[in-house]
gemmi code that builds the backbone of each chain (N, CA, C; Angstrom):
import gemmi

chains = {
    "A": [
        ("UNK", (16.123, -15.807, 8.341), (15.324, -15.091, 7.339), (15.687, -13.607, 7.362)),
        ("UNK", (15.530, -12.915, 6.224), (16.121, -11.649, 6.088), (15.233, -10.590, 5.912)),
        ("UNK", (14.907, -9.802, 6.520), (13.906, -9.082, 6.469), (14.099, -7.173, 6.132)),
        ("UNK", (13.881, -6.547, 4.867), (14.164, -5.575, 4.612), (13.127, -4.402, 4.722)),
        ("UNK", (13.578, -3.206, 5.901), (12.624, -2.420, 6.268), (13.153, -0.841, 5.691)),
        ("UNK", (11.914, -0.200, 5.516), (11.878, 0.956, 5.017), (12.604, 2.190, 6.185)),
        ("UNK", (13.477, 2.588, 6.638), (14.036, 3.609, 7.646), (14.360, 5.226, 7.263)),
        ("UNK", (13.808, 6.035, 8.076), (13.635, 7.306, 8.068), (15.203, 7.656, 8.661)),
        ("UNK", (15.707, 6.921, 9.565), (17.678, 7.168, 10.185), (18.037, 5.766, 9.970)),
        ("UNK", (19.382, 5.394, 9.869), (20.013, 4.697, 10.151), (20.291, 4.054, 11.527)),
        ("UNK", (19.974, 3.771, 12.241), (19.824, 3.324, 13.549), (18.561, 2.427, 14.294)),
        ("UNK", (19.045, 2.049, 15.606), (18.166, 0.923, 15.948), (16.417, 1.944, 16.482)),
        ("UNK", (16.496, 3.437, 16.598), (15.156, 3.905, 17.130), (15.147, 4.798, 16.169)),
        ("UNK", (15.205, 4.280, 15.096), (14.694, 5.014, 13.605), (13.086, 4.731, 13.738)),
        ("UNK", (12.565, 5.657, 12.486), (11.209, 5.066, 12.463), (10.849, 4.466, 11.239)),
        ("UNK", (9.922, 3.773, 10.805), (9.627, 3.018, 10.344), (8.694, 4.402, 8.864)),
        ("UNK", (9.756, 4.227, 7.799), (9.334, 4.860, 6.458), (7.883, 4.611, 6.026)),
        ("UNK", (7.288, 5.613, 5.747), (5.675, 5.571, 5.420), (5.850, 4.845, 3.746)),
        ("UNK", (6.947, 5.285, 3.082), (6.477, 4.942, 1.446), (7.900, 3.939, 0.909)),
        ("UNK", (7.778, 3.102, 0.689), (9.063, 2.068, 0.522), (10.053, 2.587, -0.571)),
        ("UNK", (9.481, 2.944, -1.640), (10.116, 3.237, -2.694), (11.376, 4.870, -1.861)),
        ("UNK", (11.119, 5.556, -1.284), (11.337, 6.902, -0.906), (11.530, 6.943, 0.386)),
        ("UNK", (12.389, 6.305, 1.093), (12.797, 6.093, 2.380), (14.165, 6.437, 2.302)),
        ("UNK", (15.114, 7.184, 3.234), (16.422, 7.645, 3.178), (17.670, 6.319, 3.378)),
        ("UNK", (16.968, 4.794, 4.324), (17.501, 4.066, 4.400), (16.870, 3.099, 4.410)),
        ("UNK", (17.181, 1.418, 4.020), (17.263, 0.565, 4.399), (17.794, -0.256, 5.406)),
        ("UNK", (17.068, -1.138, 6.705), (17.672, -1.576, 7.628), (17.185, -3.377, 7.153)),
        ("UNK", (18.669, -3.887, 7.048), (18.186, -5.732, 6.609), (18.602, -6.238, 8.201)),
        ("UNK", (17.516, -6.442, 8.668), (17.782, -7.686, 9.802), (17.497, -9.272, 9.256)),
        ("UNK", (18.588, -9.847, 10.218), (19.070, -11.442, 9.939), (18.174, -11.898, 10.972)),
        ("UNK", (17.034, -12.435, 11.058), (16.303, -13.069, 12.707), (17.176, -14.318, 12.698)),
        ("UNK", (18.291, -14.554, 12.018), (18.690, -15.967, 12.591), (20.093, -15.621, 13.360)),
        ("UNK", (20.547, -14.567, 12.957), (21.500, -14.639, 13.455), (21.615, -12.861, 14.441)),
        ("UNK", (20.210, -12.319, 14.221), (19.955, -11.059, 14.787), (20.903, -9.676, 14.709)),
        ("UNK", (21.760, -9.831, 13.711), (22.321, -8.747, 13.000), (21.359, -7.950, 12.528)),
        ("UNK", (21.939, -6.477, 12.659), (21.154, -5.180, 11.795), (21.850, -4.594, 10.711)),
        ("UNK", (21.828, -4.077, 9.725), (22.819, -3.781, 8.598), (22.029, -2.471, 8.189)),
        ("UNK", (22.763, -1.561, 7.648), (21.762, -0.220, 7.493), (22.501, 0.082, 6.067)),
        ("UNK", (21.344, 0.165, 4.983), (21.863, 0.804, 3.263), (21.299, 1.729, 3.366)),
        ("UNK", (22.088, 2.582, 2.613), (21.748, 3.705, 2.054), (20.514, 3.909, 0.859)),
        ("UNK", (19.360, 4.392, 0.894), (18.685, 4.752, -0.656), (19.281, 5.848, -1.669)),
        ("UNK", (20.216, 4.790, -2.088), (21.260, 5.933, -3.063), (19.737, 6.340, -4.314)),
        ("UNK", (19.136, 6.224, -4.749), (18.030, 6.241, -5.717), (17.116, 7.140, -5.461)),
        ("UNK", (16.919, 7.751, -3.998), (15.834, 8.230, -3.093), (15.274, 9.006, -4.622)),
        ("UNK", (16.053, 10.351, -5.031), (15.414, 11.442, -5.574), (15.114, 11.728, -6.726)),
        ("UNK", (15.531, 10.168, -7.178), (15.092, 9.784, -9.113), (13.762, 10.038, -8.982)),
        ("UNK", (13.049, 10.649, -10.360), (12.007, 10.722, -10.307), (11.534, 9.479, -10.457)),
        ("UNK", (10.116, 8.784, -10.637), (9.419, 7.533, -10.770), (10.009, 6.179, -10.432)),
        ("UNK", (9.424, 5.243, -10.173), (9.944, 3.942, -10.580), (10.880, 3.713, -8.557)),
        ("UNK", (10.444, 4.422, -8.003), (11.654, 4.288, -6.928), (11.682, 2.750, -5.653)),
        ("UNK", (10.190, 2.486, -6.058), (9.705, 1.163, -5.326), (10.590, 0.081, -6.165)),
        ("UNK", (10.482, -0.068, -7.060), (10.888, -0.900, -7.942), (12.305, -0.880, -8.002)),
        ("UNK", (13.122, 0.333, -8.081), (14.580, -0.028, -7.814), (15.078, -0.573, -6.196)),
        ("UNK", (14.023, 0.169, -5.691), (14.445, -0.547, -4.203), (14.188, -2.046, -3.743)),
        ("UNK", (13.062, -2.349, -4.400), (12.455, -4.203, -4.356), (13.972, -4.956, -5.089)),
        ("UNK", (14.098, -4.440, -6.177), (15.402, -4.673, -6.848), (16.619, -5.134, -5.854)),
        ("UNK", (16.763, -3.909, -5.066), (18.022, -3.646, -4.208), (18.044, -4.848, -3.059)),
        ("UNK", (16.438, -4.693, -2.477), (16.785, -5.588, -1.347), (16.199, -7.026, -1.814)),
        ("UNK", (16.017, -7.431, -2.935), (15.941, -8.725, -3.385), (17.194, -9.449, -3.977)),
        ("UNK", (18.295, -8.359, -4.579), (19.531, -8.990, -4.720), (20.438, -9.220, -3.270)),
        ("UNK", (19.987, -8.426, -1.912), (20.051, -8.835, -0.902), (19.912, -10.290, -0.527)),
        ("UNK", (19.015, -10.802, -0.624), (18.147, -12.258, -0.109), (17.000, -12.062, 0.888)),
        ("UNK", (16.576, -10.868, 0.805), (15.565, -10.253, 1.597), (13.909, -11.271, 1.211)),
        ("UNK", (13.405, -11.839, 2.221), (12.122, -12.309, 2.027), (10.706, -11.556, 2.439)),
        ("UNK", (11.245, -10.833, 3.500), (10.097, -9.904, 3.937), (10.414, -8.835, 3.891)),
        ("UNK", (9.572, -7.936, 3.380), (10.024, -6.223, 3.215), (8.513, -5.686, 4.056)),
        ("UNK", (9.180, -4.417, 4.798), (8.597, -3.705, 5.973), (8.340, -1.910, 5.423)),
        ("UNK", (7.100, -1.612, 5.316), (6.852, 0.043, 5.287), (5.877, 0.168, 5.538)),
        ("UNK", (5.652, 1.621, 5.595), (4.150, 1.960, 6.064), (3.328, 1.798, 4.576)),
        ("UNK", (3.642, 2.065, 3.557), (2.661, 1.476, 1.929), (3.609, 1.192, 1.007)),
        ("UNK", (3.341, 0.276, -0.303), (4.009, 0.549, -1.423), (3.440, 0.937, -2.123)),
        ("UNK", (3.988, 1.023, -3.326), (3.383, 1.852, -4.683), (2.831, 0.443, -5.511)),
        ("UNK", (2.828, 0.868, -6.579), (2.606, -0.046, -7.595), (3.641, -0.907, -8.170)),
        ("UNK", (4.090, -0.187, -8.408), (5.551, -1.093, -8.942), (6.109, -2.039, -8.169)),
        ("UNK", (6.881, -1.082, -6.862), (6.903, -1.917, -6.003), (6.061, -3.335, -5.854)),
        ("UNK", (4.466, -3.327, -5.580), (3.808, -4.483, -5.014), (3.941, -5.638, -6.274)),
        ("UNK", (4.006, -5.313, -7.459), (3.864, -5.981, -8.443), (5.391, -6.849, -8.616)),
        ("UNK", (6.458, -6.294, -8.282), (7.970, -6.873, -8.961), (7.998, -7.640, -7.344)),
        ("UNK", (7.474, -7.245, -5.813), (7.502, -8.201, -4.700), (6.603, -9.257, -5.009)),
        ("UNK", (5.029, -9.416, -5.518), (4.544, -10.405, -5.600), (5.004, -11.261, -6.685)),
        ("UNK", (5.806, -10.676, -7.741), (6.183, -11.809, -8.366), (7.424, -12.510, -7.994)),
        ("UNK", (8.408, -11.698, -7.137), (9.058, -12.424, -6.784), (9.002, -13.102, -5.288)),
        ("UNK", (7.811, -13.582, -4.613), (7.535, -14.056, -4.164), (7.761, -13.704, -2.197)),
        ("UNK", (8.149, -12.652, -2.520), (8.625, -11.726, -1.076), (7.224, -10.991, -0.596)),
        ("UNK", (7.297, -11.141, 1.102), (6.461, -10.647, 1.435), (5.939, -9.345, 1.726)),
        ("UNK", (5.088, -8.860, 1.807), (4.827, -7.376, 1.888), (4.435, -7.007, 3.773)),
        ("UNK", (4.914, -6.144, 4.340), (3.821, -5.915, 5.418), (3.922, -4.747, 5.657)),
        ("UNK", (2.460, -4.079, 5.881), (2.320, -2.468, 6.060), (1.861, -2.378, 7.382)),
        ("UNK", (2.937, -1.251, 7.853), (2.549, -0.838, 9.475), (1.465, 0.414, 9.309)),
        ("UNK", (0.620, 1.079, 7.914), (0.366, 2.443, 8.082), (0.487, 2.902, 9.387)),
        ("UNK", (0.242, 3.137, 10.683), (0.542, 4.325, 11.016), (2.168, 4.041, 11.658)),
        ("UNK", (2.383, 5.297, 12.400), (3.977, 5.620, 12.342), (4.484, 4.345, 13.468)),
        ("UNK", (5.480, 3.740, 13.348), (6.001, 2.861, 14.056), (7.522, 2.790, 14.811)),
        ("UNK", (7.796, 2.259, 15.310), (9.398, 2.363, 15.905), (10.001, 1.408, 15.259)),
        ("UNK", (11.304, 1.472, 14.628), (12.162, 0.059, 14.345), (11.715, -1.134, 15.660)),
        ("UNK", (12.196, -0.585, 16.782), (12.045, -1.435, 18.040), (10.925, -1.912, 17.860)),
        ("UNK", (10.144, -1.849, 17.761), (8.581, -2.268, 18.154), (8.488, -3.741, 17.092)),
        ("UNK", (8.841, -3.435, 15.984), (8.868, -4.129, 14.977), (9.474, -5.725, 15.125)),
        ("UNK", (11.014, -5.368, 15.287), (12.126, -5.996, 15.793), (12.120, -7.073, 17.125)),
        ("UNK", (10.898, -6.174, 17.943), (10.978, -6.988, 18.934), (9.865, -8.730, 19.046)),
        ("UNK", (8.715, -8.231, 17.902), (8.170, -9.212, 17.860), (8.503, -10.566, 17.067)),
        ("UNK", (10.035, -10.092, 16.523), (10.337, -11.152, 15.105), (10.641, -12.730, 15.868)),
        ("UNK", (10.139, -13.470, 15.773), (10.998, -14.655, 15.882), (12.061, -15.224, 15.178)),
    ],
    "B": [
        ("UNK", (-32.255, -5.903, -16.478), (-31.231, -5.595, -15.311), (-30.714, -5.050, -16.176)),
        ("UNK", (-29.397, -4.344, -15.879), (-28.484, -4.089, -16.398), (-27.228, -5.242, -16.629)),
        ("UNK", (-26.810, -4.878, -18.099), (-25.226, -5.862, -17.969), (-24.139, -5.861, -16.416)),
        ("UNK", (-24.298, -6.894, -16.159), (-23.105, -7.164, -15.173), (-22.038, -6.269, -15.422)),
        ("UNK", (-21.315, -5.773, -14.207), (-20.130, -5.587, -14.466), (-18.915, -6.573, -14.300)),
        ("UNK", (-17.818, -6.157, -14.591), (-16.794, -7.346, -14.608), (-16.308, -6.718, -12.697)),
        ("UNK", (-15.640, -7.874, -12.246), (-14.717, -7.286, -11.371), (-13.653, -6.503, -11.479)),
        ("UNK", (-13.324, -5.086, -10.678), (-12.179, -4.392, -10.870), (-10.869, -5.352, -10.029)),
        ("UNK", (-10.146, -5.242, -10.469), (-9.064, -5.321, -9.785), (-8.372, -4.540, -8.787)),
        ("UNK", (-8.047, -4.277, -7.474), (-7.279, -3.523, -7.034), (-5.926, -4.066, -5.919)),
        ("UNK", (-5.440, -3.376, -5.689), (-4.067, -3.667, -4.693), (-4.473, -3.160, -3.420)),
        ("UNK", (-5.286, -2.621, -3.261), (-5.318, -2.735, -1.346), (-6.419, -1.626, -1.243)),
        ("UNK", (-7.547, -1.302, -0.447), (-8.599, -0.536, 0.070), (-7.578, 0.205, 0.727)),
        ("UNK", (-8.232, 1.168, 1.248), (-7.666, 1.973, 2.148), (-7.770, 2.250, 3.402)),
        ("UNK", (-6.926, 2.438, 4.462), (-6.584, 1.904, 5.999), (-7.435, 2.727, 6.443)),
        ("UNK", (-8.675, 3.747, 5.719), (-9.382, 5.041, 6.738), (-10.985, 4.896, 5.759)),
        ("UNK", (-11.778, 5.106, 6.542), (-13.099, 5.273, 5.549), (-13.490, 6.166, 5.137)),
        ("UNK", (-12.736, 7.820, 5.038), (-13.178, 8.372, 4.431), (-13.069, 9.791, 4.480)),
        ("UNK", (-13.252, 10.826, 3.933), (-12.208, 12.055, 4.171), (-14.313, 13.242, 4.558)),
        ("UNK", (-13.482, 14.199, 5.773), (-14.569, 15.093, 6.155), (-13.984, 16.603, 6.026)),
        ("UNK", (-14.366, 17.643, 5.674), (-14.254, 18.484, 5.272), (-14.080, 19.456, 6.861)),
        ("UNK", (-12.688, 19.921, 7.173), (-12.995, 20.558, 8.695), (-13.025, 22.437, 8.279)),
        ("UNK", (-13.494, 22.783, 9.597), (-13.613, 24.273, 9.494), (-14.925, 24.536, 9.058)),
        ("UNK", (-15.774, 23.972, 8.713), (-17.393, 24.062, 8.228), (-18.330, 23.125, 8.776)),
        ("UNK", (-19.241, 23.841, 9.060), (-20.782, 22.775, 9.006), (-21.069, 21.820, 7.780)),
        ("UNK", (-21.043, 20.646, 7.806), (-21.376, 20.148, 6.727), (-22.581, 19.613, 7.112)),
        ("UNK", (-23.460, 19.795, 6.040), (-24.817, 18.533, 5.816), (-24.897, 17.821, 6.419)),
        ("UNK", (-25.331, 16.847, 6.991), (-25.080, 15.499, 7.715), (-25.707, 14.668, 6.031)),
        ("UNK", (-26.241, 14.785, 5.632), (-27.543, 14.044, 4.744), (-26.829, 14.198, 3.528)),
        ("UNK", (-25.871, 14.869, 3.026), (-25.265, 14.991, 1.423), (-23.752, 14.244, 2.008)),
        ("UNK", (-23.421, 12.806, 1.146), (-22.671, 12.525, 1.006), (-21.954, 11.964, 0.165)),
        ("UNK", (-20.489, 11.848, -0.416), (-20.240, 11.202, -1.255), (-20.005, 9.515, -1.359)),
        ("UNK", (-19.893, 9.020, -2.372), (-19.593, 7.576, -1.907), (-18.497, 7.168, -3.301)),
        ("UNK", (-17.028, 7.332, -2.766), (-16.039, 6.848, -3.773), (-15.925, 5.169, -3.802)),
        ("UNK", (-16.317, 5.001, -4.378), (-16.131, 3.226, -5.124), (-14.472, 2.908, -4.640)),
        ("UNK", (-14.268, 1.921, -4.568), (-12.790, 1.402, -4.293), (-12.435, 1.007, -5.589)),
        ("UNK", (-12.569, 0.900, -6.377), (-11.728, 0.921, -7.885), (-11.912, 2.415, -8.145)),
        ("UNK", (-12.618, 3.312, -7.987), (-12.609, 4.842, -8.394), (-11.397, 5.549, -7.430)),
        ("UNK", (-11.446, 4.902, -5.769), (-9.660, 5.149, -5.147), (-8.417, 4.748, -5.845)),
        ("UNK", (-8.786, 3.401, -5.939), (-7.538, 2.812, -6.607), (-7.069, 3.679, -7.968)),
        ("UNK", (-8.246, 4.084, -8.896), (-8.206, 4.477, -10.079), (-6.919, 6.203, -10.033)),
        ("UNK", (-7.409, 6.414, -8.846), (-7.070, 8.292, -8.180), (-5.340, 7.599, -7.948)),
        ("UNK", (-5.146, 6.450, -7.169), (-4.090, 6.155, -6.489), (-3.105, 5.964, -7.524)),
        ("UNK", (-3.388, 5.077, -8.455), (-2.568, 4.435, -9.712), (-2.086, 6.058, -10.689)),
        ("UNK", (-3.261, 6.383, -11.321), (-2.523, 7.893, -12.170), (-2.087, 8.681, -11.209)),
        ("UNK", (-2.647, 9.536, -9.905), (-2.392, 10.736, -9.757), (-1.503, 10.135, -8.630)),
        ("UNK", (-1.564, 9.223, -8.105), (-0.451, 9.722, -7.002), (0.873, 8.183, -7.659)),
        ("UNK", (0.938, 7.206, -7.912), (1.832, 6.442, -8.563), (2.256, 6.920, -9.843)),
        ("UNK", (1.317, 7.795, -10.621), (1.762, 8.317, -11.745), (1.969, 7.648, -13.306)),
        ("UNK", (1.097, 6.435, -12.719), (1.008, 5.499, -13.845), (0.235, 5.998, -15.169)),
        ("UNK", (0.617, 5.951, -16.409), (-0.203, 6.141, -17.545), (-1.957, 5.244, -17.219)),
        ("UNK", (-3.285, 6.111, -17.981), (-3.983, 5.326, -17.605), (-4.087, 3.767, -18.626)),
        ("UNK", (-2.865, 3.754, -19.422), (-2.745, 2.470, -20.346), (-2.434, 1.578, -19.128)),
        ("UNK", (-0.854, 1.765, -18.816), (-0.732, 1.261, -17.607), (-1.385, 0.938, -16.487)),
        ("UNK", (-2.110, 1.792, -16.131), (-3.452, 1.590, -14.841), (-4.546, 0.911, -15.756)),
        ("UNK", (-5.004, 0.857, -16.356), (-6.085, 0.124, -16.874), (-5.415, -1.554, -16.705)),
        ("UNK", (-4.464, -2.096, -17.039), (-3.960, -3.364, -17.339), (-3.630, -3.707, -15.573)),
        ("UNK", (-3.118, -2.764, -14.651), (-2.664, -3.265, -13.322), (-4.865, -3.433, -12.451)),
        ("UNK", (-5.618, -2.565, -13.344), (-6.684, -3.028, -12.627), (-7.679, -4.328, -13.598)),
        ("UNK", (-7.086, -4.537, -14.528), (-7.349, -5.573, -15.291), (-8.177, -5.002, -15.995)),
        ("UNK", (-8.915, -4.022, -16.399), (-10.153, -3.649, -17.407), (-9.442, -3.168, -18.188)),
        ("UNK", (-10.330, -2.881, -19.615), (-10.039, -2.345, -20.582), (-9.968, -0.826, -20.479)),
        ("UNK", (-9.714, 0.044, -21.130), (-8.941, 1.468, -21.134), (-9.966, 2.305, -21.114)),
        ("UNK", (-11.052, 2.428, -22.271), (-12.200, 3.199, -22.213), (-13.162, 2.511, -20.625)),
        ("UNK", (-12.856, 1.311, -20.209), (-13.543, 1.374, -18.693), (-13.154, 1.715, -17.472)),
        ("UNK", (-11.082, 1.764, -17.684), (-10.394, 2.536, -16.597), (-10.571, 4.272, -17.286)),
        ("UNK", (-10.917, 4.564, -18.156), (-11.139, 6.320, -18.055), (-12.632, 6.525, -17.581)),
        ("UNK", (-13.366, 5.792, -17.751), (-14.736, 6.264, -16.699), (-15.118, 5.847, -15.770)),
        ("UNK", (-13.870, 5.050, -15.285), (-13.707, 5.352, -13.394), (-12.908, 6.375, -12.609)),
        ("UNK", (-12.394, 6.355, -13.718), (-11.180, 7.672, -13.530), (-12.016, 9.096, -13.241)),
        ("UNK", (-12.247, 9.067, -14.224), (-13.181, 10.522, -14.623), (-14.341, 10.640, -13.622)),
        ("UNK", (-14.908, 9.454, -13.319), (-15.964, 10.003, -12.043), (-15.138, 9.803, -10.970)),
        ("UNK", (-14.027, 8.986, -10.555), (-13.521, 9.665, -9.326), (-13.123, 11.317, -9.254)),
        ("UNK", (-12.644, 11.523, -9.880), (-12.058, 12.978, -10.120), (-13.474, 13.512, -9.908)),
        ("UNK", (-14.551, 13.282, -10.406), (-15.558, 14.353, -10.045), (-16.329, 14.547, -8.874)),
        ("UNK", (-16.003, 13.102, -8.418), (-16.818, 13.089, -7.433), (-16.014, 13.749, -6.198)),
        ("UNK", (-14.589, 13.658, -6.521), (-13.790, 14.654, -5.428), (-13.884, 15.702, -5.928)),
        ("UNK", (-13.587, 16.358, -7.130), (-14.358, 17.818, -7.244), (-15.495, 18.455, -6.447)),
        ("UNK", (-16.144, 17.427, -6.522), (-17.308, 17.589, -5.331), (-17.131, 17.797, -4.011)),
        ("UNK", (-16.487, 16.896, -3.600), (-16.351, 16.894, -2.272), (-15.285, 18.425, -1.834)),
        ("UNK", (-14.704, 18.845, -3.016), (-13.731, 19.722, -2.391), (-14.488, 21.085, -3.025)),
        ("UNK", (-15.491, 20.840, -3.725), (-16.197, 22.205, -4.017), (-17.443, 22.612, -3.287)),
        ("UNK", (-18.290, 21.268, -2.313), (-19.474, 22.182, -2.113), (-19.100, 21.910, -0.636)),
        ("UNK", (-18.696, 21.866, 0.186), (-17.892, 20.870, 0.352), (-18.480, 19.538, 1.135)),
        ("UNK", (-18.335, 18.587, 0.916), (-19.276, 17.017, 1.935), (-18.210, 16.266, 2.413)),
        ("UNK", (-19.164, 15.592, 2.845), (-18.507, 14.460, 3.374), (-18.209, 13.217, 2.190)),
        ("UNK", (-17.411, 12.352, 2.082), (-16.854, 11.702, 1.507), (-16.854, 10.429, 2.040)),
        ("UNK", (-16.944, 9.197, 1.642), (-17.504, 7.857, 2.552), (-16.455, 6.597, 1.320)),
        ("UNK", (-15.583, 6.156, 1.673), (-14.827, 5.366, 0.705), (-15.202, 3.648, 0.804)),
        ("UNK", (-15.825, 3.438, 0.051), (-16.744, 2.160, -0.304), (-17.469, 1.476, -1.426)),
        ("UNK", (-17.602, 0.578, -1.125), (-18.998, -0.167, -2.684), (-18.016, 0.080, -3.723)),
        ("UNK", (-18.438, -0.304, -4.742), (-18.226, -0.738, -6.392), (-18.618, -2.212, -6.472)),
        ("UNK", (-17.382, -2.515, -7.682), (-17.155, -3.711, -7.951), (-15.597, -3.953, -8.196)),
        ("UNK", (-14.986, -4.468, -7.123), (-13.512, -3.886, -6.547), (-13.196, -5.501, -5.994)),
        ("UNK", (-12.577, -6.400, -6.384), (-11.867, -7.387, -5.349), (-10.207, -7.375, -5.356)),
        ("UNK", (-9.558, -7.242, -3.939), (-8.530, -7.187, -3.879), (-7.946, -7.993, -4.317)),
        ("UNK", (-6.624, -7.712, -5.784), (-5.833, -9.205, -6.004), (-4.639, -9.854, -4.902)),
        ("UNK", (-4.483, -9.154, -4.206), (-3.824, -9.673, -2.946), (-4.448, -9.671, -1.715)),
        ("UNK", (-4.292, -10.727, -0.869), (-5.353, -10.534, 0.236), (-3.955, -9.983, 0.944)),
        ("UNK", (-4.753, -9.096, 2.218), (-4.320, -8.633, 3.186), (-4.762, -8.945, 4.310)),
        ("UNK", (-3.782, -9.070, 5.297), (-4.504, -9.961, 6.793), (-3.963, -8.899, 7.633)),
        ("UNK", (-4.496, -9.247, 8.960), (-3.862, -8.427, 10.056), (-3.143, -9.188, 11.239)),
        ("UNK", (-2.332, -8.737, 11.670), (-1.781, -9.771, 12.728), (-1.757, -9.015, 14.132)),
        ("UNK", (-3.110, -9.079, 15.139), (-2.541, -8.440, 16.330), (-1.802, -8.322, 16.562)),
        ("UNK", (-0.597, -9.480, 16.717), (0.642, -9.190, 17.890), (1.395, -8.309, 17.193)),
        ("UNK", (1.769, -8.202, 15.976), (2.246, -7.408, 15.476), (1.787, -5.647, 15.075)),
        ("UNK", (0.527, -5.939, 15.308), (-0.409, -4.792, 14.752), (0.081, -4.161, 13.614)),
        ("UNK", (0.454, -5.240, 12.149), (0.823, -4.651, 11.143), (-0.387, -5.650, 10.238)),
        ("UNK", (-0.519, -5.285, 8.691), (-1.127, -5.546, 7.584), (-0.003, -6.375, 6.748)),
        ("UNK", (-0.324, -7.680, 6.638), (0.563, -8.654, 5.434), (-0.066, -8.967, 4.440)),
        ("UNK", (0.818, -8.818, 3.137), (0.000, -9.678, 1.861), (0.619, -11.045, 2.319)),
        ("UNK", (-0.638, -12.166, 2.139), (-0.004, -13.863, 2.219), (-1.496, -14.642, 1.211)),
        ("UNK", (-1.544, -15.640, 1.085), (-2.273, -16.589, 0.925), (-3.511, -16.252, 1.451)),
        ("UNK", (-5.098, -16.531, 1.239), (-6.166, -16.444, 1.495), (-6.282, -17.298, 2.898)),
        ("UNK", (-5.959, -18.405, 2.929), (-6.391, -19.273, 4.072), (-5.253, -19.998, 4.472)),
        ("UNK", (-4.857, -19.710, 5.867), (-4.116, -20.552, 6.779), (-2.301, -19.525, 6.723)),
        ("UNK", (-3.161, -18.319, 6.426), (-1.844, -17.579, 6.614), (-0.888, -17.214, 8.095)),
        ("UNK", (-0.041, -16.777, 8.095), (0.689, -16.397, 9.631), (1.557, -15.850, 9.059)),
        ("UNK", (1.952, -14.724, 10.108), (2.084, -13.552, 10.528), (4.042, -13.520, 10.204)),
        ("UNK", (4.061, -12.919, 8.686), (5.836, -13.266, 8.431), (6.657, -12.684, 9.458)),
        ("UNK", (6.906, -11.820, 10.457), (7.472, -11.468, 11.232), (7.260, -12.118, 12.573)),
        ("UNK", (6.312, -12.207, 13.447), (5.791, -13.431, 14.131), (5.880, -14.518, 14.303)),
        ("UNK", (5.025, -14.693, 13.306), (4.709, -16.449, 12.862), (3.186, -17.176, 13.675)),
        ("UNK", (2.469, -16.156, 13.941), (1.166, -16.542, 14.948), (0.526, -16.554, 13.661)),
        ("UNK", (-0.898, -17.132, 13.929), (-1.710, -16.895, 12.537), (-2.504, -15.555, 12.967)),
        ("UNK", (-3.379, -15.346, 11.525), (-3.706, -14.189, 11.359), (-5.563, -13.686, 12.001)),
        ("UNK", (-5.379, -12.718, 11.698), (-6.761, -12.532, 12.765), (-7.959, -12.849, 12.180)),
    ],
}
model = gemmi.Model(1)
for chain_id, residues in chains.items():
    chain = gemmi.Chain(chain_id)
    for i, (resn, *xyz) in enumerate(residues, 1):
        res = gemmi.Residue()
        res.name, res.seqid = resn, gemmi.SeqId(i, " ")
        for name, pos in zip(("N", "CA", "C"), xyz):
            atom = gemmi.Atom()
            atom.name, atom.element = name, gemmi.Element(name[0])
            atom.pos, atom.b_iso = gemmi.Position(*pos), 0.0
            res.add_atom(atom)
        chain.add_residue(res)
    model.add_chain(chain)
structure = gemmi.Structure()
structure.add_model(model)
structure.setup_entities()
């Protein structure tokens, strides 16, 4: 399963992005095969709409679960319809922390 | 009685109950009480930036009933930031269209199913 998280660095002790749409990176972990992959948010500084190009991004991924501290609107609306899960850490978190509980 | 209201719609309460005014004595006894569709209402225009056409249809009411939730949230934080109080985020008529669960082991918040959900990163059920 593929799981797409909101990242403040590129790396494994990044922290975990407060707003999904507006995060500097994406990190897709594979729990099956425990690969980490790190994208870029080429979109970060468009004005509006930035949840929504990113749900976009990591749904043409194969991403089923997406990871931040909140989404917006857009965002929650284009994940619940496409059937991907949402989970909010609000307060500040470690990639690690996250990572370590995945089965 | 009065006419029923309809249910608001919203996307998620908020993770804190409520905002206190620091650097002053406040009242203990004057407080505000923001409705959770009057948050949601603040969340959708002013900070998502949604038209309130748009926000009226994502909270399911009609337009003249998302501008006078609108309009008393805004006042009632006027309030809170003019005399200044305490602020208490609660009550209306607000049901979340996505449920949200919590998953100790994870100590994160998931949208899933109402009943017999578990924990997408995990996989324990929910609390």
């Amino acid at each position: 399963m593929k799981i797409g998280i909101a990242l403040h660095q590129n790396n494994r002790d990044a922290m975990i992005h407060e707003n999904f749409g507006r995060c500097a990176w994406f990190g897709i972990y594979d729990s099956a095969s425990g690969d980490m992959q790190f994208i870029p948010n080429s979109d970060l500084d468009q004005p509006g709409h930035a949840g929504l190009r990113a749900s976009r991004l990591l749904a043409e991924e194969g991403v089923q679960v997406v990871v931040a501290g909140r989404f917006g609107s857009h965002a929650m609306d284009f994940l619940e319809k496409h059937k991907i899960r949402m989970v909010v850490t609000e307060l500040p978190r470690r990639l690690e922390d996250i990572l370590c509980n995945i089965k | 009685m009065s006419r029923t209201r309809k249910t608001r719609s919203i996307q998620r309460a908020p993770s804190y109950q409520g905002l206190k005014p620091y650097g002053v004595q406040v009242k203990s006894n004057v407080e505000v009480e923001l409705h959770l569709e009057e948050y949601e209402a603040i969340k959708l225009c002013d900070f998502d930036l949604l038209t309130q056409a748009e926000a009226a249809d994502v909270m399911e009411v009609s337009r003249p009933t998302f501008t006078r939730i609108y309009e008393s949230a805004r006042r009632k934080m006027a309030r809170v930031l003019v005399e200044p109080c305490v602020m208490k985020i609660r009550g209306g008529h607000a049901m979340a269209r996505t449920v949200w669960h919590q998953c100790l082991v994870c100590q994160v918040s998931f949208a899933a199913e109402p009943v017999n959900a578990v924990c997408p990163l995990c996989g324990t059920g929910r609390i």
